[in-house]
C-alpha positions as CSV (number, residue, x, y, z in Angstrom):
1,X,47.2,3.1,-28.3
2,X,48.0,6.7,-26.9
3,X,47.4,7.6,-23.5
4,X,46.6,11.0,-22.1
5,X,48.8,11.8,-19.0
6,X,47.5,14.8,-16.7
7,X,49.9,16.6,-15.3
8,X,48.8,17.6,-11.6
9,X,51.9,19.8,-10.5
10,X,50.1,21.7,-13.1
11,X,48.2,25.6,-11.9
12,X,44.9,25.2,-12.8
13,X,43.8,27.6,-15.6
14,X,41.0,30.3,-14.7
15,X,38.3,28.4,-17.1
16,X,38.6,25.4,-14.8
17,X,38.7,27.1,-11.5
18,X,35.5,28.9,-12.3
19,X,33.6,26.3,-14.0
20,X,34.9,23.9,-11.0
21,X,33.8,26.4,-8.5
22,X,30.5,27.1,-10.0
23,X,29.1,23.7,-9.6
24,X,30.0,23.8,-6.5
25,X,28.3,27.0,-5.4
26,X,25.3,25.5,-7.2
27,X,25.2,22.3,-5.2
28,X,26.1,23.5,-2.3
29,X,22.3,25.2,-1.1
30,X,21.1,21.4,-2.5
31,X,23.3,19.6,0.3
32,X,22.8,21.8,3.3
33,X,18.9,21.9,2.6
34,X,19.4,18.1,3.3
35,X,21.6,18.4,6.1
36,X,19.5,20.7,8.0
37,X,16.0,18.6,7.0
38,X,18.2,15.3,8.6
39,X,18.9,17.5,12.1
40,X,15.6,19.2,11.9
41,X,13.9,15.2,11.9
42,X,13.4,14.4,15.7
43,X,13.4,11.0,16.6
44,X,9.4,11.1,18.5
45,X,8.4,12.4,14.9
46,X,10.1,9.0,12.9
47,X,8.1,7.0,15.6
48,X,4.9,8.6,14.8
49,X,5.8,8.5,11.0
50,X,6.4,5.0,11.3
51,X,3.1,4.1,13.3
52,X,0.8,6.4,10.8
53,X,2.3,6.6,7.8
54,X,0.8,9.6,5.6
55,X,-2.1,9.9,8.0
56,X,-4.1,12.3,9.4
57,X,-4.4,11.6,13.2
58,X,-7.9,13.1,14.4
59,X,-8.0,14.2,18.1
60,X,-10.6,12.9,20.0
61,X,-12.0,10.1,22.2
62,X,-8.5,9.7,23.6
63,X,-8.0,10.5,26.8
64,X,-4.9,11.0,29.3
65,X,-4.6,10.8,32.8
66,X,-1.1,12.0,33.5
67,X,0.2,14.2,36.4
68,X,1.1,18.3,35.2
69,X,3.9,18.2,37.4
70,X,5.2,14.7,38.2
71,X,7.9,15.3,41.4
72,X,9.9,11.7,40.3
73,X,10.3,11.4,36.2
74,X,11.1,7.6,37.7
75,X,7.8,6.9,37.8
76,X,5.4,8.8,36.1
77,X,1.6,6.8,36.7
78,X,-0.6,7.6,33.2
79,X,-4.1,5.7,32.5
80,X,-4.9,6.1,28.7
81,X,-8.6,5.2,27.4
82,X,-9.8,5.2,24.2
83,X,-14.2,5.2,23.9
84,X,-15.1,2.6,21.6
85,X,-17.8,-0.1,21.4
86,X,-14.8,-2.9,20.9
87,X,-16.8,-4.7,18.4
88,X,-15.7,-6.6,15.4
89,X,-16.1,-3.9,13.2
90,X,-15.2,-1.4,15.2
91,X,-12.5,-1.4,17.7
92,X,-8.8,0.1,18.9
93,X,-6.1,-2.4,17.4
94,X,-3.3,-0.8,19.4
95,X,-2.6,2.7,21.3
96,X,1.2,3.6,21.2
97,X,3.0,5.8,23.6
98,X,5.0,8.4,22.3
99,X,7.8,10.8,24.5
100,X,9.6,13.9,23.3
101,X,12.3,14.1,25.3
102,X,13.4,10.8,26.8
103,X,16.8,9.2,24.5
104,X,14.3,6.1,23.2
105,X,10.7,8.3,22.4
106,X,8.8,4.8,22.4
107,X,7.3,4.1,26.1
108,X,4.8,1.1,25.2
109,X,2.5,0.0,22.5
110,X,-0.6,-1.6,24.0
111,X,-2.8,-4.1,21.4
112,X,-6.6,-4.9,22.1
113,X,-8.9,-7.4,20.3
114,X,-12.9,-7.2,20.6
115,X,-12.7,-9.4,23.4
116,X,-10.8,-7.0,25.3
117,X,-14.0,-5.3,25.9
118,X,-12.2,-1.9,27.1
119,X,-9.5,-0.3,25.2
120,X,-7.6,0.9,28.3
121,X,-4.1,0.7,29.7
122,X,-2.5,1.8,33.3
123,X,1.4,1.6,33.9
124,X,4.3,3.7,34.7
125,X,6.4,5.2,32.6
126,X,10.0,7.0,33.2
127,X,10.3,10.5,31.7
128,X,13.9,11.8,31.4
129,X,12.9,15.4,31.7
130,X,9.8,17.7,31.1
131,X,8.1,16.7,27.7
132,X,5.1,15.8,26.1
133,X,3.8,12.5,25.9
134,X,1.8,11.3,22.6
135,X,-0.6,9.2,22.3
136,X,-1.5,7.4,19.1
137,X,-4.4,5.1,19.1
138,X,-4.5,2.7,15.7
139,X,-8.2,1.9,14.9
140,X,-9.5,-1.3,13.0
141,X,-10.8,0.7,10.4
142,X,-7.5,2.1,9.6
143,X,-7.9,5.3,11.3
144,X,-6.0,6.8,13.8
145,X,-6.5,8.9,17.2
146,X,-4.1,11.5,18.9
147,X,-3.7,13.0,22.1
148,X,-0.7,15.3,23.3
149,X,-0.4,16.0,27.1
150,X,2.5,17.8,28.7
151,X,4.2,16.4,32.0
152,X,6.2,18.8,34.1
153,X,9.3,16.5,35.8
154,X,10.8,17.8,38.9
155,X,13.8,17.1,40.4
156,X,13.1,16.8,44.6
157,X,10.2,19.4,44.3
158,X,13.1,22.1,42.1
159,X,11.5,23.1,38.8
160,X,13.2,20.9,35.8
């Protein structure tokens, strides 16, 4: 059995350094497309993805009440209402909220069943600086509801 031995203190002949660096010139635009769609990817946009899937959120009949300028991003109040009759047919399964800018973009997920007899939520939620908060509501028909509102977060009154 012969074996073939490569020698590597070899110089590489001019054939093999020009096929070698054509493939990678022709790989290379393949690679960093990637790389720049991974950096591009924010992480509020994976939580959406993950909540609607392929989707197409419609925006209506949920509503916000958030402050414009909220002077403590501690303790941001919000109140977020979806209209629906709550029946058995026809009723909000869950609304999710969504943040742009804080480290974790998931601020609560709220669930309702028929008997719920409102589909609304008040809390507090802690921005980490000025963003928009989106809201996502999941419908028992499969459907799903959006609603973007922007919250100003001051730091003692100073623009932020």
């Amino acid at each position: 059995m012969g074996s073939t031995m490569v020698d590597f203190r070899s110089p590489l002949d001019r054939r093999t350094f020009i096929l070698g660096g054509s493939a990678v010139a022709a790989l290379l635009p393949f690679l960093s497309r990637d790389a720049a769609a991974q950096a591009a990817a924010q992480p509020w946009e994976d939580a959406i993805k993950k909540i609607i899937g392929d989707n197409k959120p419609t925006e209506s009949r949920l509503t916000f009440e958030l402050p414009e300028i909220a002077e403590n991003g501690n303790t941001v109040p919000f109140t977020v209402t979806v209209e629906s009759p709550m029946s058995e047919q026809d009723h909000v399964k869950a609304i999710h909220l969504i943040s742009t800018g804080n480290p974790q973009p998931g601020i609560a997920t709220f669930h309702f069943t028929p008997t719920s007899g409102r589909a609304s939520a008040s809390s507090r939620m802690r921005l980490a600086k000025t963003q928009d908060v989106i809201g996502v509501a999941e419908l028992s028909d499969g459907k799903f509801l959006m609603a973007k509102r922007s919250v100003k977060v001051t730091i003692g009154g100073c623009g932020g």
